[in-house]
N, C-alpha and C positions, 0 to 999 in steps of 0.2 A: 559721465564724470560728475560726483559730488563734490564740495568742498565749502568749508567754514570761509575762506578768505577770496577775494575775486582774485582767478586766474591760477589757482591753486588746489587743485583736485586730489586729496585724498583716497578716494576711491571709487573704481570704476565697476560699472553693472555691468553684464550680459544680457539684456531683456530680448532677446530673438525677435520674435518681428509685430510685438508688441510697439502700440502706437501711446498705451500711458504708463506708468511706472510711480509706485507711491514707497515714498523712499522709508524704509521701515525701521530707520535708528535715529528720528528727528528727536530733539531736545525743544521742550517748549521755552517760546520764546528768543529762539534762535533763526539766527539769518544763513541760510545755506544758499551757493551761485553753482549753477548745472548748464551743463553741456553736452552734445550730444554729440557724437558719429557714426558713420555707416558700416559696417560691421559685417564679416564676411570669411568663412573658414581659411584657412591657411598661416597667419592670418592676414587679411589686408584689410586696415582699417581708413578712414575714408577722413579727410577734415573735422575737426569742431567744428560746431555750429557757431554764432553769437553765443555770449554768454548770456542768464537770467537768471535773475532770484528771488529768493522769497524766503519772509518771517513767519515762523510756527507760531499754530494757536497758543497764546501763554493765559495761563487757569486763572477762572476770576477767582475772589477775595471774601470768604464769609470772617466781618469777626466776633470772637465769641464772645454770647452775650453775657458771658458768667453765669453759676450756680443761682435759682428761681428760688422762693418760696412763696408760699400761697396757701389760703383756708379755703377750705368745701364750701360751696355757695357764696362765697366775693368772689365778683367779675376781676379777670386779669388782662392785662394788652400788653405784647410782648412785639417790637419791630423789629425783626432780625435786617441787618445793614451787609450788603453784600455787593461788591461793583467788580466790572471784568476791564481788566487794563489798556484795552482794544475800543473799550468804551460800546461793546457787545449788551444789548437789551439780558438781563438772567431771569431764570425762572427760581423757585426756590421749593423745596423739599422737605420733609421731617419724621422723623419714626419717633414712638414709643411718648407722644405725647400724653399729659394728662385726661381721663376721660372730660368731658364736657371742654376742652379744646379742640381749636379746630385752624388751620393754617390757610391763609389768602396767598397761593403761589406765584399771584403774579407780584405781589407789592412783598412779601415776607412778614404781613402782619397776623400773628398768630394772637386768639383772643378768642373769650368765653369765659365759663362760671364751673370753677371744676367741681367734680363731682364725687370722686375718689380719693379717701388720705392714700398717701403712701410715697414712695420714693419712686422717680421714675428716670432712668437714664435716655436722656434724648440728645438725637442727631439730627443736626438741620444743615442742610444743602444748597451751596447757589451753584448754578449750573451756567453755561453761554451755551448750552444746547448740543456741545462738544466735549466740552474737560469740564470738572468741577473741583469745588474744594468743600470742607463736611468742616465743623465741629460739633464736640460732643461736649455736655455740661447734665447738671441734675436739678431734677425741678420738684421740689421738695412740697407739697400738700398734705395741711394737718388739718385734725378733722375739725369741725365746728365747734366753736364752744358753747356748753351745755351751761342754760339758764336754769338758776336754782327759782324755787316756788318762791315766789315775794310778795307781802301783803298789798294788796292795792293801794293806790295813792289816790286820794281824792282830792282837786281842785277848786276849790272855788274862787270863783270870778266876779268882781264888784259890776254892774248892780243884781243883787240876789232878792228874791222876792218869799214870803211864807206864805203859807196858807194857813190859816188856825181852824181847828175843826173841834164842836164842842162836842162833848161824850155826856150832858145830861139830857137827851131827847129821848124821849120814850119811842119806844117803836114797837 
């Protein structure tokens, strides 16, 4: 016997002479109370047991970090923040990052010196090892900017010293 309310079953299994039963239409983050009895063709069925319950895994929480931008060769550091409402330890995830990025999955900090201009749509993952939750955003890399030729600049610094060299010697 399932049911949402204690002492109120919904609906009943047939598990034959099965000893576990994983109930296959749980809502996460929901509290379901079961029951069980002895079961037997004809039909004769046999007392409830005690009732018990239990709360479904409810998904942790990625939020998104918003759309990225970045130049080729500047370092970037990117925390992605993600928590499981059960207060479950998450690992975290990510496709189609920038080249010359790279993701720390157990902290969520993603960080490096990209490499590639371009537009890259990325999804990043926190996980409780069960259910997860994804967002997606765009991490946009333009390419370097190009240094025009520029005449040299010369400095000088007090105190400066000469050297005088005389050009009538015979040699």
């Amino acid at each position: 016997y399932v049911g949402t309310q204690s002492g109120t079953y919904a609906t009943t299994y047939v598990v034959g002479n099965s000893t576990s039963f994983a109930y296959p239409s749980a809502t996460a983050g929901q509290t379901y109370y079961f029951a069980v009895a002895a079961y037997s063709p004809g039909p004769v069925i046999g007392n409830r047991s005690t009732e018990v319950s239990g709360t479904t895994n409810t998904a942790p929480v990625l939020l998104n970090p918003g759309n990225r931008s970045s130049t080729v060769g500047s370092p970037v550091s990117l925390q992605l923040v993600g928590s499981d409402p059960a207060g479950q330890p998450v690992t975290y995830g990510v496709t189609a990052l920038p080249p010359g990025l790279a993701l720390t999955s157990t902290t969520g900090l993603i960080n490096g010196t990209p490499t590639t201009a371009g537009s890259y749509l990325v999804t990043a993952v926190v996980s409780d090892g069960i259910l997860s939750d994804s967002e997606t955003f765009t991490w946009t890399v333009a390419s370097a900017p190009v240094l025009k030729n520029r005449a040299p600049v010369v400095t000088i610094t007090v105190p400066t010293t000469s050297s005088t060299y005389s050009t009538d010697r015979a040699f």
